[in-house]
MMTF fields as JSON, N, C-alpha, C and O atoms, coordinates in Angstrom:
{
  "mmtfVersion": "1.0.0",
  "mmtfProducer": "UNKNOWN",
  "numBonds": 463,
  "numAtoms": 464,
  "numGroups": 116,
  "numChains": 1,
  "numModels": 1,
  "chainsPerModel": [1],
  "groupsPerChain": [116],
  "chainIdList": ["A"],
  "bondAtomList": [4, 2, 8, 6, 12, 10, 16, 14, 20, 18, 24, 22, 28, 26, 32, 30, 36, 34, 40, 38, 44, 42, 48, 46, 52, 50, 56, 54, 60, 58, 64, 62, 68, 66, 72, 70, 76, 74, 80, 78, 84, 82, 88, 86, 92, 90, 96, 94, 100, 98, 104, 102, 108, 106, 112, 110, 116, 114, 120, 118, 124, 122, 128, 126, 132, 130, 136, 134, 140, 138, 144, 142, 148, 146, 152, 150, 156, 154, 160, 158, 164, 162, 168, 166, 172, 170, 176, 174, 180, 178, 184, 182, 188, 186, 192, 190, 196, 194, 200, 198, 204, 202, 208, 206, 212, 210, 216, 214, 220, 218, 224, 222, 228, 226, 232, 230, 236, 234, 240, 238, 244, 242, 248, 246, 252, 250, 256, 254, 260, 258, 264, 262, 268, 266, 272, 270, 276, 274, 280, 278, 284, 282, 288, 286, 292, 290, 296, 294, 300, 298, 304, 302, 308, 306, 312, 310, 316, 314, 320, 318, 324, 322, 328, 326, 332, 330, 336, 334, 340, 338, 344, 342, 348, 346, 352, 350, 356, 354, 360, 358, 364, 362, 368, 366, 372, 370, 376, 374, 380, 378, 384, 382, 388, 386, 392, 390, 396, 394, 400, 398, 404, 402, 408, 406, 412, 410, 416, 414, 420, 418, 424, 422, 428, 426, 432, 430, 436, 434, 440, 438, 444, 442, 448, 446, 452, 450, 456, 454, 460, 458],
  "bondOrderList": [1, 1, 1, 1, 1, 1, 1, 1, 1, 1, 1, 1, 1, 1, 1, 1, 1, 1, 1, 1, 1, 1, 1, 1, 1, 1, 1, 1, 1, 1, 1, 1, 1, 1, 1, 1, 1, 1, 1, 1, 1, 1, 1, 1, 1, 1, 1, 1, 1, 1, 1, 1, 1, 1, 1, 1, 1, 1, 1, 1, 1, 1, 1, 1, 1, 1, 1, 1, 1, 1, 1, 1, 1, 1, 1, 1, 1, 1, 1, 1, 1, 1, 1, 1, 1, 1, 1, 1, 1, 1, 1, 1, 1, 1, 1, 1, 1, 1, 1, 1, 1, 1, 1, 1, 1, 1, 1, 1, 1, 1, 1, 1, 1, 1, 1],
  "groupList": [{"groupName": "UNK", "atomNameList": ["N", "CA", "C", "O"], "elementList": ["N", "C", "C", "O"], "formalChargeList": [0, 0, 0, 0], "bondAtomList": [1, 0, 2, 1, 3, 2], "bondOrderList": [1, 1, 2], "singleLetterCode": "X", "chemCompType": "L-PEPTIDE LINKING"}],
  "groupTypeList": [0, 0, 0, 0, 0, 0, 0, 0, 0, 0, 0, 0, 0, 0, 0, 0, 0, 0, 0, 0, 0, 0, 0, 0, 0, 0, 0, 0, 0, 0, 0, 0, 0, 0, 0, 0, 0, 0, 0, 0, 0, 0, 0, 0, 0, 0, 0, 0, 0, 0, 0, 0, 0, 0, 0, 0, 0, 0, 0, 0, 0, 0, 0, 0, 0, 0, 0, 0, 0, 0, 0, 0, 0, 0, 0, 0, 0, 0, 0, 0, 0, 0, 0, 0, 0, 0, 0, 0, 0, 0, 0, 0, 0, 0, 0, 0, 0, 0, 0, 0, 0, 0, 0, 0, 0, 0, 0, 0, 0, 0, 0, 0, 0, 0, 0, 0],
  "groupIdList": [1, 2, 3, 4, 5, 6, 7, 8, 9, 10, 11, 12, 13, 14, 15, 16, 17, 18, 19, 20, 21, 22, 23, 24, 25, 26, 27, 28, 29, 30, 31, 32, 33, 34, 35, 36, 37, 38, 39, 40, 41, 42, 43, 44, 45, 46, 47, 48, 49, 50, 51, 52, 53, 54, 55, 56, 57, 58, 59, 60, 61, 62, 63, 64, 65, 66, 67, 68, 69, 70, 71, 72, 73, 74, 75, 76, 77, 78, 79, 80, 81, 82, 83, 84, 85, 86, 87, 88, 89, 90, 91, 92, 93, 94, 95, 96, 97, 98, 99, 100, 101, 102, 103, 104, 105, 106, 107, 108, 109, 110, 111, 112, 113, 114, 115, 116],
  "secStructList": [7, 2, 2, 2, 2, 2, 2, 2, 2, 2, 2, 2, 2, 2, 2, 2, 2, 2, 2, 2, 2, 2, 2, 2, 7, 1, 2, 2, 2, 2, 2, 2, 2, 1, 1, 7, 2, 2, 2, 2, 2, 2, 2, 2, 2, 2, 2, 2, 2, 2, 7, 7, 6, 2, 2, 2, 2, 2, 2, 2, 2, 2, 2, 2, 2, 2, 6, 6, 4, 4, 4, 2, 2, 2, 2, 2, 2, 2, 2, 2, 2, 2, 6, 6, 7, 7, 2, 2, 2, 2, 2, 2, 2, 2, 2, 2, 2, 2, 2, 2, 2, 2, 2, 2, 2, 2, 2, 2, 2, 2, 6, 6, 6, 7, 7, 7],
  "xCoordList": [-21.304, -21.033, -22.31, -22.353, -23.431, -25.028, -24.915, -25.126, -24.447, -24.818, -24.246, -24.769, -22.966, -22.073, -22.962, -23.38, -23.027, -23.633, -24.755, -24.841, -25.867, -26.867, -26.979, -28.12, -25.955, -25.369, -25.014, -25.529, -23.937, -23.673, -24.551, -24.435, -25.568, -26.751, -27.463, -27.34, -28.474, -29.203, -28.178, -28.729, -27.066, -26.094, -26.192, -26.555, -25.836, -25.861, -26.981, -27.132, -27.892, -29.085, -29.89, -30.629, -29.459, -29.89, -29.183, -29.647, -27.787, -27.179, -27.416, -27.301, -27.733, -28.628, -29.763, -30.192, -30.489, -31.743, -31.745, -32.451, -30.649, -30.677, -29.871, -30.144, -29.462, -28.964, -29.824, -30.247, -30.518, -31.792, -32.721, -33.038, -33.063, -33.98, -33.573, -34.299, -32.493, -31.961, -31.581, -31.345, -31.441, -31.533, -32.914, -33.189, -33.904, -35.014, -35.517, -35.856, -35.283, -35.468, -33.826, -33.077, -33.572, -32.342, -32.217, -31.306, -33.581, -34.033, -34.202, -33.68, -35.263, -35.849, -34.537, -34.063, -33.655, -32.055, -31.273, -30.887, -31.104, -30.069, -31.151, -30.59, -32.37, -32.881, -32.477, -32.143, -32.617, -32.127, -30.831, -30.567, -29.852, -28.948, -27.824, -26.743, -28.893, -28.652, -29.075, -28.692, -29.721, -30.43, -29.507, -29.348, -28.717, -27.811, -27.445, -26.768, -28.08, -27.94, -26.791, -26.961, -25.899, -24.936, -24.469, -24.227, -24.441, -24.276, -25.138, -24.836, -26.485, -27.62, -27.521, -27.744, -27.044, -26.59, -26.079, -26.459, -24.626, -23.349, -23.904, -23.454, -24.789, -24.931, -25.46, -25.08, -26.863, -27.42, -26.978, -27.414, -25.884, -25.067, -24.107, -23.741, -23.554, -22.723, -23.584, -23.268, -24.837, -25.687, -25.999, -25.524, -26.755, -26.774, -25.594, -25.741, -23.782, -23.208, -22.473, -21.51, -23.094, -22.092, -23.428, -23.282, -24.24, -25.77, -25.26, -25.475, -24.741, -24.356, -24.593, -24.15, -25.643, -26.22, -24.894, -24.491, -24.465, -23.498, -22.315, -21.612, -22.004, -20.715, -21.603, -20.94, -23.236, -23.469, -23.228, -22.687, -23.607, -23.61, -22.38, -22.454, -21.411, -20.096, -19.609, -19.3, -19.571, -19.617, -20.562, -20.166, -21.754, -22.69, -21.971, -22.189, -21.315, -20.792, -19.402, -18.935, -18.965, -17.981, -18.569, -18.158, -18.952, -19.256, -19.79, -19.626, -20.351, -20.896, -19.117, -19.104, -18.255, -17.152, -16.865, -16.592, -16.76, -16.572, -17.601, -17.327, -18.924, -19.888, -20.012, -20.764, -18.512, -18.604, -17.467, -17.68, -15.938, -15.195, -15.817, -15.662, -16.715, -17.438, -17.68, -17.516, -18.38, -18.773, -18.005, -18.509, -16.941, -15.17, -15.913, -15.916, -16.361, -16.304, -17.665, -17.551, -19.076, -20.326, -19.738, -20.018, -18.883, -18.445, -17.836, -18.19, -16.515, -15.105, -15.781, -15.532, -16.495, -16.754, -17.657, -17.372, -18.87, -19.001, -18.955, -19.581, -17.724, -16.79, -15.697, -15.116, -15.574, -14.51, -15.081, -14.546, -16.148, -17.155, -17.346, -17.172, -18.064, -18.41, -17.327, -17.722, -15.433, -14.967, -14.432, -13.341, -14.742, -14.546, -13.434, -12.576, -13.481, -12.397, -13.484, -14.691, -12.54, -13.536, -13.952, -13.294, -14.722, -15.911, -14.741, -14.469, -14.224, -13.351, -12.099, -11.713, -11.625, -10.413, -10.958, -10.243, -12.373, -13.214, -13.13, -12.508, -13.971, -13.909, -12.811, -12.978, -11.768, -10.214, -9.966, -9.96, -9.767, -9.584, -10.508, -9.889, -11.518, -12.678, -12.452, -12.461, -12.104, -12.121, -10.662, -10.422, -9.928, -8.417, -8.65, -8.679, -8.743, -9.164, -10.227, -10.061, -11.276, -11.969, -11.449, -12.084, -10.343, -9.476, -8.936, -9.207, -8.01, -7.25, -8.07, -7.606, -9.04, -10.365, -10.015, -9.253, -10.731, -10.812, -9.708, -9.7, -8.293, -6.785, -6.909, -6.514, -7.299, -6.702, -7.981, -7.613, -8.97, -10.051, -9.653, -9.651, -9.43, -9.014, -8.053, -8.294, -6.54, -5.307, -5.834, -5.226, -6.648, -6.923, -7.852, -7.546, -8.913, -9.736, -8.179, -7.876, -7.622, -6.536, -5.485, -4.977, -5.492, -4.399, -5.625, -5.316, -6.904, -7.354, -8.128, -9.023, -7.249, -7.942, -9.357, -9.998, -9.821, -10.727, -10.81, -10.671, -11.014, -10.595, -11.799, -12.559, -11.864, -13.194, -12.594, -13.382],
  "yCoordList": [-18.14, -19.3, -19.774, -20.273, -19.535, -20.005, -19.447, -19.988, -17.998, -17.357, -16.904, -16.184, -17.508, -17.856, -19.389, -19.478, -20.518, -21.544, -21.461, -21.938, -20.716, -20.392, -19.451, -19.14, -18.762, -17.888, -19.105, -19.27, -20.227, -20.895, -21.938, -22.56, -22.209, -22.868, -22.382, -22.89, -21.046, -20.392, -20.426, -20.748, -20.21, -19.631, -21.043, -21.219, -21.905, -23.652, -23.634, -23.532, -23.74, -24.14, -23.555, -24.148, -22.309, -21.427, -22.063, -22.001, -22.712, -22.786, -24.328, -24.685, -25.245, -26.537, -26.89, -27.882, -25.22, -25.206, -25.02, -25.459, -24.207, -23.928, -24.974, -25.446, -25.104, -26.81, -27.321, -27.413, -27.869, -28.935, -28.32, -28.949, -27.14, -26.164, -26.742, -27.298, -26.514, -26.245, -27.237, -27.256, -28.678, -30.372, -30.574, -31.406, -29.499, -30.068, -28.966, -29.164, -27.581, -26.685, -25.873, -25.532, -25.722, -24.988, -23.527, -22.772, -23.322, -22.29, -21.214, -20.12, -22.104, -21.4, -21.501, -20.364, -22.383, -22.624, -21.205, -20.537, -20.86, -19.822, -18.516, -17.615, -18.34, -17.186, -16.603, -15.444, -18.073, -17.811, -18.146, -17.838, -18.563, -18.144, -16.539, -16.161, -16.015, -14.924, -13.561, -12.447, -13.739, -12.909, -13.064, -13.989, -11.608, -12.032, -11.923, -11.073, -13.058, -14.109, -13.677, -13.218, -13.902, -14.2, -12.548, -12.013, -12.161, -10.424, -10.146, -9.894, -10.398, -10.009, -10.563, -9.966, -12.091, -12.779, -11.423, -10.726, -11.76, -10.715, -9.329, -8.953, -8.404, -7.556, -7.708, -7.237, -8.747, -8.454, -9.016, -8.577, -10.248, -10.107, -9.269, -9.263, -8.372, -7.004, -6.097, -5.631, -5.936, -5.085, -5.642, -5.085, -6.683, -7.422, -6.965, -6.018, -7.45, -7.505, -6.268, -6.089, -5.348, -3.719, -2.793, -1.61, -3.115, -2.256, -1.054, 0.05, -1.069, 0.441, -0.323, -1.347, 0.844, 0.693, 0.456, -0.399, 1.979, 2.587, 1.423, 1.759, 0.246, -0.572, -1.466, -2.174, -1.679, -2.569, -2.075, -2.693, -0.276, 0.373, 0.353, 0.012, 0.706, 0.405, -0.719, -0.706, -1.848, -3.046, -3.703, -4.631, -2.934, -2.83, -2.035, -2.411, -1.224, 0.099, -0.833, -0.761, -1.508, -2.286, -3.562, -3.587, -3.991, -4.707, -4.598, -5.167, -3.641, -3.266, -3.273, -3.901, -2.793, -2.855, -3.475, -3.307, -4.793, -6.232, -7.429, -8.615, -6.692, -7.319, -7.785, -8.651, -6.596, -7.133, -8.414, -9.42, -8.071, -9.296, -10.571, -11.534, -10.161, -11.806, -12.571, -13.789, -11.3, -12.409, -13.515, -14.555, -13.323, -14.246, -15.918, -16.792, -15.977, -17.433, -17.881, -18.961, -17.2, -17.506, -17.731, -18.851, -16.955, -16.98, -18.014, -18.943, -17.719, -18.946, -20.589, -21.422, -20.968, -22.367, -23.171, -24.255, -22.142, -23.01, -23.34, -24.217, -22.258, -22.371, -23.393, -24.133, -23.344, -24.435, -26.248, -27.271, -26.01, -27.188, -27.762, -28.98, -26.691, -27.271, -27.614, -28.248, -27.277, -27.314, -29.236, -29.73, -29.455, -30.945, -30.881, -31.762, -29.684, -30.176, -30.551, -30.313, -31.359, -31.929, -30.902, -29.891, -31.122, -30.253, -29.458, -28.261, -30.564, -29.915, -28.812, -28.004, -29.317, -28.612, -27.419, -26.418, -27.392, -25.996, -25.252, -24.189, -25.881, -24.609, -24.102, -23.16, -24.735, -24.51, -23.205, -22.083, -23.483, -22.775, -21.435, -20.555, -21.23, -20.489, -19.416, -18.236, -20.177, -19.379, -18.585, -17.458, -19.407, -18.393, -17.284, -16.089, -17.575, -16.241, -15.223, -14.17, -15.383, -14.413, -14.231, -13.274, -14.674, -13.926, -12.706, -11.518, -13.705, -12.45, -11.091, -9.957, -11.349, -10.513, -9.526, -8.573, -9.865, -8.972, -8.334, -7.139, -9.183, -8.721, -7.155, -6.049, -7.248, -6.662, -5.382, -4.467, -5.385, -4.72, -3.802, -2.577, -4.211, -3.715, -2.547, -1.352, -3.636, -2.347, -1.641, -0.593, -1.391, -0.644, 0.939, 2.1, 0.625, 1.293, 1.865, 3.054, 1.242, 2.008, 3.259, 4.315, 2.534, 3.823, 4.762, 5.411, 4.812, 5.846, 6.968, 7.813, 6.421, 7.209, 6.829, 7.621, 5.587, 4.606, 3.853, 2.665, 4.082, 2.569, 2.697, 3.64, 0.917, 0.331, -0.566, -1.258],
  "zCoordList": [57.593, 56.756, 56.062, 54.937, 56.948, 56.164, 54.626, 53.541, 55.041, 53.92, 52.629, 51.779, 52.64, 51.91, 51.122, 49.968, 52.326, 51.335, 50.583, 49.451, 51.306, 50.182, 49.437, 49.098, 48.985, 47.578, 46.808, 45.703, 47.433, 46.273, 45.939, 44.883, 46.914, 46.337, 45.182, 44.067, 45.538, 44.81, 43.566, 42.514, 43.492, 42.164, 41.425, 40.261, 42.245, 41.389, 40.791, 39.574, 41.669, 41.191, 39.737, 38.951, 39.761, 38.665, 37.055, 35.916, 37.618, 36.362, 36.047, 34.874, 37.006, 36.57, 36.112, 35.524, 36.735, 36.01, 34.099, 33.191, 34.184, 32.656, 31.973, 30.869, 32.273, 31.541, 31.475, 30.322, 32.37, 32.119, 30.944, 29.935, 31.204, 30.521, 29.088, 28.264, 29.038, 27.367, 26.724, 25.516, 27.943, 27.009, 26.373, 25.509, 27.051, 26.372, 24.905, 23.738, 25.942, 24.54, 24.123, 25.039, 23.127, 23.064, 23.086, 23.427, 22.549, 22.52, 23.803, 24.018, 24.63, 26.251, 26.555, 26.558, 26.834, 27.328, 27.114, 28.073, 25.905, 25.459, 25.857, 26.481, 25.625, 26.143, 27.528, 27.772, 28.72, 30.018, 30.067, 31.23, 29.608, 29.239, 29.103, 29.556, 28.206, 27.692, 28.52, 28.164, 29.407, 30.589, 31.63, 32.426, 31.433, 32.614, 33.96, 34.537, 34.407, 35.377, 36.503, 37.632, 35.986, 36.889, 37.118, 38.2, 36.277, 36.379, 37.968, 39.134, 37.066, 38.116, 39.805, 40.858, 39.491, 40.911, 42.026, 42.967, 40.845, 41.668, 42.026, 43.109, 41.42, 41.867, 42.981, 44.053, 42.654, 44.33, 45.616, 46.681, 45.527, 46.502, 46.95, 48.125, 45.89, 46.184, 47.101, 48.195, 46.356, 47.388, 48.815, 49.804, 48.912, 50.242, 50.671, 51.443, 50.354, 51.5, 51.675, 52.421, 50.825, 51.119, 51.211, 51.517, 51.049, 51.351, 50.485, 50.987, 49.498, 48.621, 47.171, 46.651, 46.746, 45.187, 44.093, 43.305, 44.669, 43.926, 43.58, 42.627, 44.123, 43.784, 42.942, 42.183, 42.837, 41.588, 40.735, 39.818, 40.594, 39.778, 38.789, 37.609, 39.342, 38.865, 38.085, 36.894, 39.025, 38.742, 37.13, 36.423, 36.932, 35.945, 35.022, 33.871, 35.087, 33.945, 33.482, 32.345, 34.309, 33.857, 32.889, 31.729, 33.068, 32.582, 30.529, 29.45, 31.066, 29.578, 28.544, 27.486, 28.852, 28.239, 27.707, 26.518, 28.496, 28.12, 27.483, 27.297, 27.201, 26.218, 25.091, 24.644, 24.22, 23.025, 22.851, 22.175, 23.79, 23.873, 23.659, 22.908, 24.766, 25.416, 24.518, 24.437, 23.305, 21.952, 21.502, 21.078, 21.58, 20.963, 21.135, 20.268, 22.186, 22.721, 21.99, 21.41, 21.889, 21.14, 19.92, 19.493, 19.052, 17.494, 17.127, 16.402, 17.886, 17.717, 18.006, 17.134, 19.035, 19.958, 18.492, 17.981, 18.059, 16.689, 15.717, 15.122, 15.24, 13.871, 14.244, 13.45, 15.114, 15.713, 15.636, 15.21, 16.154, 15.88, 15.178, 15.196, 13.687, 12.618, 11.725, 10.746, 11.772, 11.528, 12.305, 12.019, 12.582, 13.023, 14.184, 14.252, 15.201, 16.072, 17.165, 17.148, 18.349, 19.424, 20.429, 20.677, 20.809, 21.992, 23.009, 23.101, 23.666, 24.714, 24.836, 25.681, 23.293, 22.67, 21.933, 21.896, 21.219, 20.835, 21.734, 21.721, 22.969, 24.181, 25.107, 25.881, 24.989, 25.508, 24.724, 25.231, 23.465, 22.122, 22.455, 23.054, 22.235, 22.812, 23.591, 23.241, 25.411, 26.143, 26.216, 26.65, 25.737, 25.438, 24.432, 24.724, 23.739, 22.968, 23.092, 22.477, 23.787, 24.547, 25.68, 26.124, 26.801, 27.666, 26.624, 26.448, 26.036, 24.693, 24.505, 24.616, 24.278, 23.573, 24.791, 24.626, 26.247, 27.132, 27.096, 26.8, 27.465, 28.294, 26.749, 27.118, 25.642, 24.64, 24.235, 23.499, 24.582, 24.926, 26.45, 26.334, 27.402, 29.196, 28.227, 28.053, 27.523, 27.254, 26.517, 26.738, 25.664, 24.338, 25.466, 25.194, 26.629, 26.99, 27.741, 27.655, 28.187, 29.087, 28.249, 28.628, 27.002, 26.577, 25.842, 24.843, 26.32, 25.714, 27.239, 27.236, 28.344, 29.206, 29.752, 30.444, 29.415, 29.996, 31.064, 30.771, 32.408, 33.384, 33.787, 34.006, 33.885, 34.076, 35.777, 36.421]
}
């Protein structure tokens, strides 16, 4: 149970750090941001708790698939913005359609003999 809570410590903490980071610069913010973090988290707790390279590895090859989807939500959240809708309803908007992105990216790799 320790070690369950200090995964989700270290994991919090990382993502409060960059918030704070990025009220002050937006810049340093989105750099660490953009370094990925949470990828990196998950792997090395995958490794810690299965002591096998090979399932980050995987886990890493997957991922790349879904890099360009991901974009949906960076694109859409501030055309949505500057378009005058509100913050909360942008990123609602946002993250549904980068699900879409993935669910439609996953079927597309599948009917070509792709599984990730």
């Amino acid at each position: 149970m320790a070690y369950y809570i200090t995964k989700l410590i270290i994991t919090a903490l990382l993502i409060v750090l960059i918030s704070e980071i990025a009220k002050r610069s937006s810049i340093a913010g989105a750099i660490l941001a953009a370094i990925p973090l949470v990828s990196i988290l998950a792997m090395t707790w995958m490794y810690i708790d299965t002591n096998s390279s090979l399932k980050a590895v995987e886990f890493s090859k997957s991922i790349i698939w879904l890099i360009a989807p991901s974009m949906t939500l960076f694109i859409v959240f501030p055309i949505l913005i500057e378009k005058g809708i509100g913050f909360y309803l942008s990123m609602i908007i946002s993250i549904v359609l980068t699900v879409l992105a993935y669910y439609s990216v996953i079927l597309l790799l599948e009917k070509l003999g792709i599984r990730i």
